[in-house]
C-alpha positions in Angstrom: 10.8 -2.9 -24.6 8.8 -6.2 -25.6 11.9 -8.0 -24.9 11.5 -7.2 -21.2 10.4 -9.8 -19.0 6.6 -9.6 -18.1 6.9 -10.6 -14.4 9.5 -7.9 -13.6 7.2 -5.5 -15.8 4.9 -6.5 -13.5 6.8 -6.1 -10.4 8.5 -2.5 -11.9 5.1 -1.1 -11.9 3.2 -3.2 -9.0 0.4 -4.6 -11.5 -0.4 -8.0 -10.2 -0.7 -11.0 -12.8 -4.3 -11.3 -14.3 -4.9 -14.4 -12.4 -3.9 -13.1 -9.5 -6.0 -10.1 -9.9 -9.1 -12.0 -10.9 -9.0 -14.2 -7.4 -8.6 -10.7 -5.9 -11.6 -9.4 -6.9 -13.7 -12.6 -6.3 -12.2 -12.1 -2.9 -13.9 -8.9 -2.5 -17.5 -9.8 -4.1 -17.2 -13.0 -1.4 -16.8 -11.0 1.3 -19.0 -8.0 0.9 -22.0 -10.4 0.3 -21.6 -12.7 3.1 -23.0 -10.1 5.5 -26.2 -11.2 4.0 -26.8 -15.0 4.8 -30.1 -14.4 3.0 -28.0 -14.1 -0.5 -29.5 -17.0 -3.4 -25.7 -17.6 -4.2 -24.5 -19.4 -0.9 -26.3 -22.9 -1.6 -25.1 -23.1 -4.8 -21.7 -22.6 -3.7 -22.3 -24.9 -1.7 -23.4 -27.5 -3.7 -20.9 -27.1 -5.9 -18.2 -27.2 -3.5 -19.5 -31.0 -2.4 -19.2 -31.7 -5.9 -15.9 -30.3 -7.2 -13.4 -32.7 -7.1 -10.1 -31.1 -5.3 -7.4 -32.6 -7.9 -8.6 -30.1 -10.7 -8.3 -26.4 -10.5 -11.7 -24.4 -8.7 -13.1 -21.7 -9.9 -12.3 -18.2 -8.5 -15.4 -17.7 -7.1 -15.7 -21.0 -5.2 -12.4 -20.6 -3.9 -13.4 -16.9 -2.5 -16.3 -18.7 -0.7 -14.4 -21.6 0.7 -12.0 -19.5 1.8 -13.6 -17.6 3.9 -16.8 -19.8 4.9 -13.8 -22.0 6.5 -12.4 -19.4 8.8 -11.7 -20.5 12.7 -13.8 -18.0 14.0 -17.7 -17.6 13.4 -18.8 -15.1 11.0 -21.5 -12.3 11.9 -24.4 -12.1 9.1 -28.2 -10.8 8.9 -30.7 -11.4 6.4 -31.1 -8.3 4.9 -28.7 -4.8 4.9 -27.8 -3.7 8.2 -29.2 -0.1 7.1 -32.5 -1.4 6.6 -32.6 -3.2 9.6 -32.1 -0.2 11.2 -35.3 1.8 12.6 -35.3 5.1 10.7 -35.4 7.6 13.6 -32.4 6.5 14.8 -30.7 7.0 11.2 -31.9 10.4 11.7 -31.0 11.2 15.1 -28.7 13.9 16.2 -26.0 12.5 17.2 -23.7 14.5 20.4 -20.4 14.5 19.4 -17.4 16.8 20.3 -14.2 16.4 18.4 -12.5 19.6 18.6 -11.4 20.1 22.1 -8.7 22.6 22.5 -6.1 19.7 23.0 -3.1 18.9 20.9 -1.3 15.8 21.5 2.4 16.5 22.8 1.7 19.3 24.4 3.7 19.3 27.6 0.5 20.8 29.9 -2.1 18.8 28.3 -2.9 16.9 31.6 -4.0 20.2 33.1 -5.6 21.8 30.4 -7.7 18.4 30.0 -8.6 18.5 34.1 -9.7 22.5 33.5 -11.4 21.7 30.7 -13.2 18.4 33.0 -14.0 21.3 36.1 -15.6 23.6 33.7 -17.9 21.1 31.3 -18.1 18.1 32.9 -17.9 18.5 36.8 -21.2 16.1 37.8 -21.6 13.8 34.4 -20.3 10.2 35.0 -16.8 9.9 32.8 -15.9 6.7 31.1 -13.0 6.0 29.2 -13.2 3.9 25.9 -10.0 1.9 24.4 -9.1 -0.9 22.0 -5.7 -2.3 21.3 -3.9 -5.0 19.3 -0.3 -5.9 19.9 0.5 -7.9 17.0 -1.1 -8.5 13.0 -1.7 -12.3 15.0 -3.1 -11.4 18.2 -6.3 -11.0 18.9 -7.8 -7.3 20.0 -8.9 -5.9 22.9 -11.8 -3.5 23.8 -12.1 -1.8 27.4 -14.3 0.6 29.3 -12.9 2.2 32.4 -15.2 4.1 34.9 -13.1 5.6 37.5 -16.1 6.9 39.6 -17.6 3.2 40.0 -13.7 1.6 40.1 -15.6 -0.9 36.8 -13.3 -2.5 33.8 -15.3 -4.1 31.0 -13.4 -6.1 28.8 -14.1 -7.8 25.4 -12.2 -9.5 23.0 -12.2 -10.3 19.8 -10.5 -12.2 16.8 -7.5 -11.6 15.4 -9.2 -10.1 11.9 -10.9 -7.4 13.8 -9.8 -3.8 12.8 -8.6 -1.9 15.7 -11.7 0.4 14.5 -14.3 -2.0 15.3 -13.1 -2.6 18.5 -13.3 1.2 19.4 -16.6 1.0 18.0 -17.4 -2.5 20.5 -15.9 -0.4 23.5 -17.8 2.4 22.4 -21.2 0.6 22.8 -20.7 -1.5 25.9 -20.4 1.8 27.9 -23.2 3.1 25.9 -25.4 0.4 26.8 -23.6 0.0 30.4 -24.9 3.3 31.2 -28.5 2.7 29.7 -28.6 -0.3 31.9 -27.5 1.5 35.2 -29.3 4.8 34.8 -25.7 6.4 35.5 -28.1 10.0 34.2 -25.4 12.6 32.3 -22.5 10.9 31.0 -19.8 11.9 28.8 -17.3 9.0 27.1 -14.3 9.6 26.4 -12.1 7.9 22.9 -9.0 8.5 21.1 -10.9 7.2 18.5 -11.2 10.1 15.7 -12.7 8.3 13.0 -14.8 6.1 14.9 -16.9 9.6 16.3 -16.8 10.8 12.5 -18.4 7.5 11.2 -21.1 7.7 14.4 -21.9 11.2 13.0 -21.7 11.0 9.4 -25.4 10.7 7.3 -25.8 7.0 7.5 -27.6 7.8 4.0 -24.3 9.3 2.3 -22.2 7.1 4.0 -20.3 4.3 1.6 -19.4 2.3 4.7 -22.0 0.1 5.9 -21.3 -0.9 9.6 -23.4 -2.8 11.5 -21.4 -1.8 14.8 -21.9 1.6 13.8 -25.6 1.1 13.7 -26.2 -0.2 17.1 -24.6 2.7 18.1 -26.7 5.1 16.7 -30.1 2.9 18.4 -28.7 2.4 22.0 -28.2 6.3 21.7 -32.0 6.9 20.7 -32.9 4.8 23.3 -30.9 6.9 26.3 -32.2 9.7 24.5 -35.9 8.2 25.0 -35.3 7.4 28.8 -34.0 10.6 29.2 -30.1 9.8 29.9 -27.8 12.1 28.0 -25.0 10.8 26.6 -22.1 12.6 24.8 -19.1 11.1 23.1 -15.6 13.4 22.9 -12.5 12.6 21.6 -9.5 12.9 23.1 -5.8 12.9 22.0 -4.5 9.2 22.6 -1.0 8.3 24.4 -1.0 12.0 25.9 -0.7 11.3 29.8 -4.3 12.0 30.1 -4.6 9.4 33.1 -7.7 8.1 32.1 -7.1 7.3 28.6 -3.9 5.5 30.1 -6.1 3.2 32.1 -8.2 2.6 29.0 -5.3 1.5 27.3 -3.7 -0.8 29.9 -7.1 -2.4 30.1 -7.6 -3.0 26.8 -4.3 -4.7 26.1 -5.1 -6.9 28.9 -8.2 -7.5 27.0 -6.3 -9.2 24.0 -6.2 -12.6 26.8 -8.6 -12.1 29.5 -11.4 -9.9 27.6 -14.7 -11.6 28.1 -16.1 -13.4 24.3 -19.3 -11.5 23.6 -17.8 -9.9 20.6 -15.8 -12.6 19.2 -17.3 -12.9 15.6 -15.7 -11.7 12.2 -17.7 -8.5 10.6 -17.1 -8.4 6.7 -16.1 -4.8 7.0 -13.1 -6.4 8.8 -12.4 -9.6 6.2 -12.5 -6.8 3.6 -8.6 -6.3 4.2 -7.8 -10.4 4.2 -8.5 -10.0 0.2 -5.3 -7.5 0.1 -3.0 -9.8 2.0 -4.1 -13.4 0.1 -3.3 -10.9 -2.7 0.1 -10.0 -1.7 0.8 -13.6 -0.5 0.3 -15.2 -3.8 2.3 -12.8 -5.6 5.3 -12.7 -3.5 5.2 -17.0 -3.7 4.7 -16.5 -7.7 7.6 -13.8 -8.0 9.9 -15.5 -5.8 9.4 -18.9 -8.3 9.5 -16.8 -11.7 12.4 -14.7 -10.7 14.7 -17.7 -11.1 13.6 -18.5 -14.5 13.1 -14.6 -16.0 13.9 -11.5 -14.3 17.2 -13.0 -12.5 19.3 -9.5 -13.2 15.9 -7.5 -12.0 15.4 -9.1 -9.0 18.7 -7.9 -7.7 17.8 -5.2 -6.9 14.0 -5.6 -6.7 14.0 -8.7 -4.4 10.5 -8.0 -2.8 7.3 -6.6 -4.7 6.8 -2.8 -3.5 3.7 -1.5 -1.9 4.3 1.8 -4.4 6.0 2.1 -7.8 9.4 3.9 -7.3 7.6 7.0 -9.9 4.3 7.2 -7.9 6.5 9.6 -5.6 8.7 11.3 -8.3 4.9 12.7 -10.3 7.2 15.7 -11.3 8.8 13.4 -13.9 8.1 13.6 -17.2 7.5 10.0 -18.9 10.5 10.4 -21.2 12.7 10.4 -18.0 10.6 7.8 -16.5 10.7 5.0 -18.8 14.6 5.6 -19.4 14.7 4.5 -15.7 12.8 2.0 -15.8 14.4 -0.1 -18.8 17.5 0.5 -16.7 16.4 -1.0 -14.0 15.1 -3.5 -16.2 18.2 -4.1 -18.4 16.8 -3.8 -21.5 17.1 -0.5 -22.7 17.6 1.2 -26.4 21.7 0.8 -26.1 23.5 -0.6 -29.2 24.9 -3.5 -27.2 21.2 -4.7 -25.9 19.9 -3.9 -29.7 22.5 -6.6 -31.0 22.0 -8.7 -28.4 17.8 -9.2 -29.5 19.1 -9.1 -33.1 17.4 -5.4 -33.6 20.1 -4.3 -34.8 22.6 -5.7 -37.0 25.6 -4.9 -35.2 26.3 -2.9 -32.4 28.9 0.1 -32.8 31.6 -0.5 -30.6 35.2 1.0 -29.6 38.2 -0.9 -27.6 40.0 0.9 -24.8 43.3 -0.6 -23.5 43.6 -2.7 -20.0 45.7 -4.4 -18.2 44.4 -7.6 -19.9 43.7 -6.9 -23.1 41.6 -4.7 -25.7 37.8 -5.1 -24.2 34.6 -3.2 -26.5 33.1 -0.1 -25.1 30.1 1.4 -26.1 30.0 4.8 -27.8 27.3 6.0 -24.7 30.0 4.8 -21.8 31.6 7.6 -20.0 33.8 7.3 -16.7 31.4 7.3 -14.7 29.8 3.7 -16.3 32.1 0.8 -16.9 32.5 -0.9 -20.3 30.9 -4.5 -20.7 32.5 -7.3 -18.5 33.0 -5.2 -15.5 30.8 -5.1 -12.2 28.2 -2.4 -13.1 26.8 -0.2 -10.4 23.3 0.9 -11.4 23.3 4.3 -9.5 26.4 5.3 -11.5 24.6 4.0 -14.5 21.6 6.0 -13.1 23.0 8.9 -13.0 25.3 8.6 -16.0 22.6 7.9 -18.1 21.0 10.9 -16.8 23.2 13.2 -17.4 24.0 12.0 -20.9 20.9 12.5 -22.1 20.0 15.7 -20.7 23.1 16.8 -22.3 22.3 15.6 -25.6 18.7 16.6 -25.8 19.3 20.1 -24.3 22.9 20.8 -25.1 24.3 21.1 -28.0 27.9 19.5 -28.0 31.0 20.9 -29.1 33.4 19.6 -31.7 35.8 17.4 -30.1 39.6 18.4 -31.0 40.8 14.9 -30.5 40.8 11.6 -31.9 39.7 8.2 -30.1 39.7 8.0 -26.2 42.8 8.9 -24.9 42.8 12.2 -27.5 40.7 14.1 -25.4 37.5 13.6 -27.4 34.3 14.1 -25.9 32.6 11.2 -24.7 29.3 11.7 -26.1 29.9 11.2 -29.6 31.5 8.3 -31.9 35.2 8.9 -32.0 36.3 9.9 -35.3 38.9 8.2 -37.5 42.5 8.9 -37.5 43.9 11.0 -40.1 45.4 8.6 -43.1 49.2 9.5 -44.6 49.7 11.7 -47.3 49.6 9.6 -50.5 47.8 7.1 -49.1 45.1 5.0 -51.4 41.9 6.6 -49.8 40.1 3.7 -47.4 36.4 3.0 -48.7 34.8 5.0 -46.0 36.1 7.9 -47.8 35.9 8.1 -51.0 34.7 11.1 -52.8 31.1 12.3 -52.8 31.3 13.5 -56.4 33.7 14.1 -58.7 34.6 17.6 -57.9 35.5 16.4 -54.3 39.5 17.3 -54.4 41.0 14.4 -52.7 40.3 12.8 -55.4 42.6 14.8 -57.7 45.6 14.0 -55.2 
């Protein structure tokens, strides 16, 4: 209804405010184009930001690139696309990947099957196991290599904005490129890492993700392939008891403190997720100000914004059934009393029950399930009476109560009627006669 408050329309359906959206988007524009510190829009910005005066509100863009020029940790960027800075045989090169190894995490012999399937494949290749952790949405991640035969641990780490995917990916290269350097000859690496192996062997052409990581993977490849090492990535189920995976893991939370700082930059394919969460931020602050002015009754039972609409998992629903519930939830639904109340309607149609303290109004809708006006309402009994009410009355058609008023066993979906008048009587105004042939009226 258009008397419902916008920010707990807002809220009911998860549609940020149009400000809000607007520095969302700027967000995004920012960060995808700061992997190219070549791009004609940074000294502008930059300019402009030495000019701007701080007491006036910036613009959304300029905030965007203050925002995240200003970050504690340095920011990785080339000149041009990291495709094209790629050479163009190893876009093309066939990648070795397995990722369907007859292994299914939780299975109770998957240690054994894992060590048959090693004997059978793998007996003289050079295994390392590849890992990346992070322990908290604040700490920083971890990346590790462990190479049992060789008793080695490499350890990176990077900054706290770094997916969890690009520090597979880091841990990934390092024992590519630690195997180029040391000639270790056939080598298979091991990774929990599903979609890491699917980005490595997806057609960098088709691809809409742009990694640069994922690029230097595909060249220090090429170039074991050229000096004739042969290198083959496998994934593995992750947390399984495989002990070498375990290892991986152990080192690579260790890494989150002692890892080594060779990686520590922020990729914009990482910052693209920071847009999200300044997002969020600002709305809770906003909602948590406005809900004291407008939206008070709402925000009762909606305190916190929702990360889904409460229909996006009821689809089923038909919209009808939807938007009842929602100007429910709202409190300003199509009810006689709420129609008075925003002068729609000129007066509300009304009935009294008795109570221990007096006469009080009820609604025609209330049944005894929903509790008249001045009582504590519970919305899932209001829910559910509302509901059922109007299934009833759009799919039922009611019967012809027998009684009269509440306690005369009338049914509580329709007005009660009025009580029958004394014979000889003066006939009240509400009845008089239709026509002259009507005969009461002869009485």
């Amino acid at each position: 209804m258009k008397s419902s408050p916008t920010n707990a329309l807002q809220v009911e359906c998860v549609d940020p405010p149009l400000q809000i959206r607007r520095q969302f988007l700027s967000d995004r524009f920012v960060i995808k184009s700061l992997q190219l510190s070549s791009h004609p829009l940074w000294p502008k910005l930059n300019k402009l930001s030495q000019l701007s005066n701080t007491n006036h509100s910036r613009s959304f863009l300029l905030n965007s690139y203050l925002k995240f020029t200003n970050l504690p940790n340095p920011l990785a960027s080339s000149l041009i696309n990291p495709l094209y800075s790629t050479s163009f045989n190893a876009l093309t090169h066939n990648v070795p990947v397995i990722t369907d190894l007859p292994l299914k995490k939780g299975d109770p012999d998957i240690k054994y099957k894992f060590q048959e399937i090693l004997h059978q494949n793998w007996l003289n290749h050079n295994l390392i196991y590849t890992d990346a952790s992070k322990l908290s949405p604040s700490s920083c991640v971890g990346a590790a290599c462990w190479i049992p035969k060789f008793k080695i641990i490499l350890q990176y780490k990077c900054p706290p904005e770094t997916s969890v995917f690009s520090g597979e990916a880091i841990a990934i290269l390092e024992a590519i490129l630690f195997a180029y350097s040391h000639d270790l000859g056939p080598t298979v690496i091991f990774t929990d890492s599903l979609s890491c192996l699917l980005a490595i062997k997806e057609n960098p052409f088709r691809s809409k993700l742009k990694v640069s990581i994922i690029f230097k993977i595909r060249e220090a490849l090429l170039s074991c392939n050229q000096k004739g090492l042969h290198i083959l990535l496998v994934w593995i189920p992750g947390h399984s008891g495989i002990a070498g995976n375990e290892t991986a893991d152990s080192c690579a939370k260790a890494a989150t403190q002692t890892g080594v700082l060779d990686h520590y930059k922020n990729s914009c394919q990482d910052l693209r997720s920071l847009a999200k969460i300044h997002m969020d931020k600002s709305w809770n602050l906003l909602w948590s100000a406005s809900k004291l002015v407008k939206g008070k009754f709402y925000s009762n039972i909606q305190p916190d914004i929702p990360r889904r609409p409460w229909f996006f998992f009821h689809r089923h629903a038909s919209r009808w059934v939807t938007s009842s519930i929602c100007r429910l939830r709202l409190g300003h639904a199509c009810t006689p009393v709420h129609l008075a109340k925003i002068r729609a309607q000129a007066k509300a149609r009304s009935r009294s029950v008795s109570s221990p303290g007096g006469s009080r109004p009820l609604s025609p809708y209330a049944s005894p399930l929903l509790p008249a006006p001045g009582l504590p309402l519970s919305r899932p009994a209001m829910l559910l009476n509302s509901q059922a009410r109007r299934a009833s009355e759009r799919f039922v058609k009611p019967a012809v109560p027998t009684g009269a008023g509440v306690g005369g066993g009338g049914s509580a979906l329709l007005p009660p009627r009025a009580p029958l008048e004394p014979l000889g009587a003066p006939p009240s105004p509400s009845r008089q006669p239709a026509s002259p042939m009507d005969t009461s009226s002869r009485d």
